[in-house]
C-alpha positions, 0 to 999 in steps of 0.5 A: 256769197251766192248758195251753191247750186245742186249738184243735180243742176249743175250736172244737167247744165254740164250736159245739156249746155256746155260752156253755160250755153242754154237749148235754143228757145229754152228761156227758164232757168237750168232748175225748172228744165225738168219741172214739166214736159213742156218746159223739159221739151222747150229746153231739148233735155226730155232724155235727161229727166227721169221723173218728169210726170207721165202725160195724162192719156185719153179715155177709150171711147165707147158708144153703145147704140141699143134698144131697152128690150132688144135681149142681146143689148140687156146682156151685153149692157149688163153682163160686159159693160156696167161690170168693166164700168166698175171694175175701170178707174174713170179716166180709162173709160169714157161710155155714151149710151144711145137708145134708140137702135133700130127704130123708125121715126115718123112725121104723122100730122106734123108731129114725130112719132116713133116705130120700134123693133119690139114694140111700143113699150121699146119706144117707152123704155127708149125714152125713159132712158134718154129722159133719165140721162137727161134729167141726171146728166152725171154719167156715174148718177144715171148708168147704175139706174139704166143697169137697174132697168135692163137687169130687170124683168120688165124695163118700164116698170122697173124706173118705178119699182124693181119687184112686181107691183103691188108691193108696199115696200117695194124700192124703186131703181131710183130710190135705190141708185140714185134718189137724188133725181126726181122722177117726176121730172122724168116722167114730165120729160117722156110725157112732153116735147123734151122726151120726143125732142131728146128721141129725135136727136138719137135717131139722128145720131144713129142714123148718122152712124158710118158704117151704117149699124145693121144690128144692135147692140152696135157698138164704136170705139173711139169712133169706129166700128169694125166686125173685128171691134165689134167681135172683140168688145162682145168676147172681152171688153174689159181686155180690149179697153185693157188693150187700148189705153194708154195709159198706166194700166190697174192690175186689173186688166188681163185676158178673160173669156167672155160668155156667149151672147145671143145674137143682135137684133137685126132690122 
């Protein structure tokens, strides 16, 4: 003698498919209708599956071009976007650092060279950080780092100490964030072709910014960039990503205030 079936089957069945009739284009049987989105969809009966798993939402992305000495970039990157880092589960917020900002690239002689905003030391800090990324790759190894750098007083000497030399204990931000990465290959990275490589294809990617970046930090959600999104990301960008996502949200999104940053730099 066959078991009985659940009295939970049984009732969908009466609902769903009267007289032992199954939804058009729905080929499992009456057990598994509810075991997944798809198949609940496939056998029309979504509305009558209360536990069906809630669909995994897409990060908010966010872009930050910037320049490693540019003073309202350090604030924002420091003050609003490494604390919402911390704060947000990783699924809630996808982060693309671009160093690059407001630079200009030239060929001199057959080779690029580069021209930035507050100097040439921008340009160093600029390819440290992009040599860093690239050495590092894993987002979550290399923004503690990049934070370490701009929390700093000065950014190209913080990748090698965060105290100023000479101080025979002093740490490194590396050796403090991330020891696994050698910082010898960063090093080779920005004295080499990678670095001027790995620059060239930043200003590529900022140039190909539309709308047209008039200042940095300039900042893109989910690939847009609006006065309105720029304003709001600079107010509260731990409400707006709160906002945006949707997903289940942690009991840590809210509204809160945000304090006031100097004004970018302009070209």
């Amino acid at each position: 003698m066959a078991p009985a079936a659940p009295l939970a089957v049984l009732a969908l069945v009466a609902l769903v498919a009267p007289g032992l009739g199954v939804a058009p284009g729905c080929d499992y049987p009456a057990h598994r209708w509810c075991s997944s989105r798809d198949v609940a969809a496939a056998c029309q009966v979504q509305g009558r599956c209360p536990t069906l798993p809630s669909p995994a939402a897409a990060p908010v992305e966010l872009s930050l071009y910037y320049e490693s000495l540019c003073p309202a970039c350090r604030q924002f990157l420091v003050l609003k976007l490494f604390p919402t880092w911390l704060l947000l589960p990783e699924e809630m917020l996808s982060i693309t650092l671009v160093p690059y900002g407001n630079a200009q690239e030239k060929n001199v002689s057959g080779k690029l060279d580069f021209e930035c905003q507050h100097g040439p030391e921008e340009c160093l800090g600029n390819m440290m950080e992009a040599c860093l990324m690239h050495e590092a790759k894993n987002f979550s190894t290399y923004f503690p780092v990049i934070f370490c750098l701009e929390s700093g007083t000065s950014v190209t000497n913080n990748l090698e100490a965060v105290c100023p030399p000479p101080h025979p204990s002093c740490p490194t931000c590396l050796q403090i964030y991330a020891p696994e990465v050698d910082s010898g290959r960063i090093a080779a990275c920005v004295q080499g072709d990678t670095g001027v490589a790995l620059m060239h294809h930043n200003a590529q990617v900022t140039q190909a910014l539309d709308p047209p970046h008039q200042y940095v930090p300039w900042i893109t959600i989910n690939g847009k960039h609006t006065d309105e999104l720029q304003a709001q990301a600079e107010a509260s960008l731990l409400g707006l990503v709160c906002h945006l996502y949707q997903g289940e949200k942690p009991d840590v999104c809210g509204s809160s205030k945000a304090p006031k940053f100097p004004s970018g730099c302009r070209r």
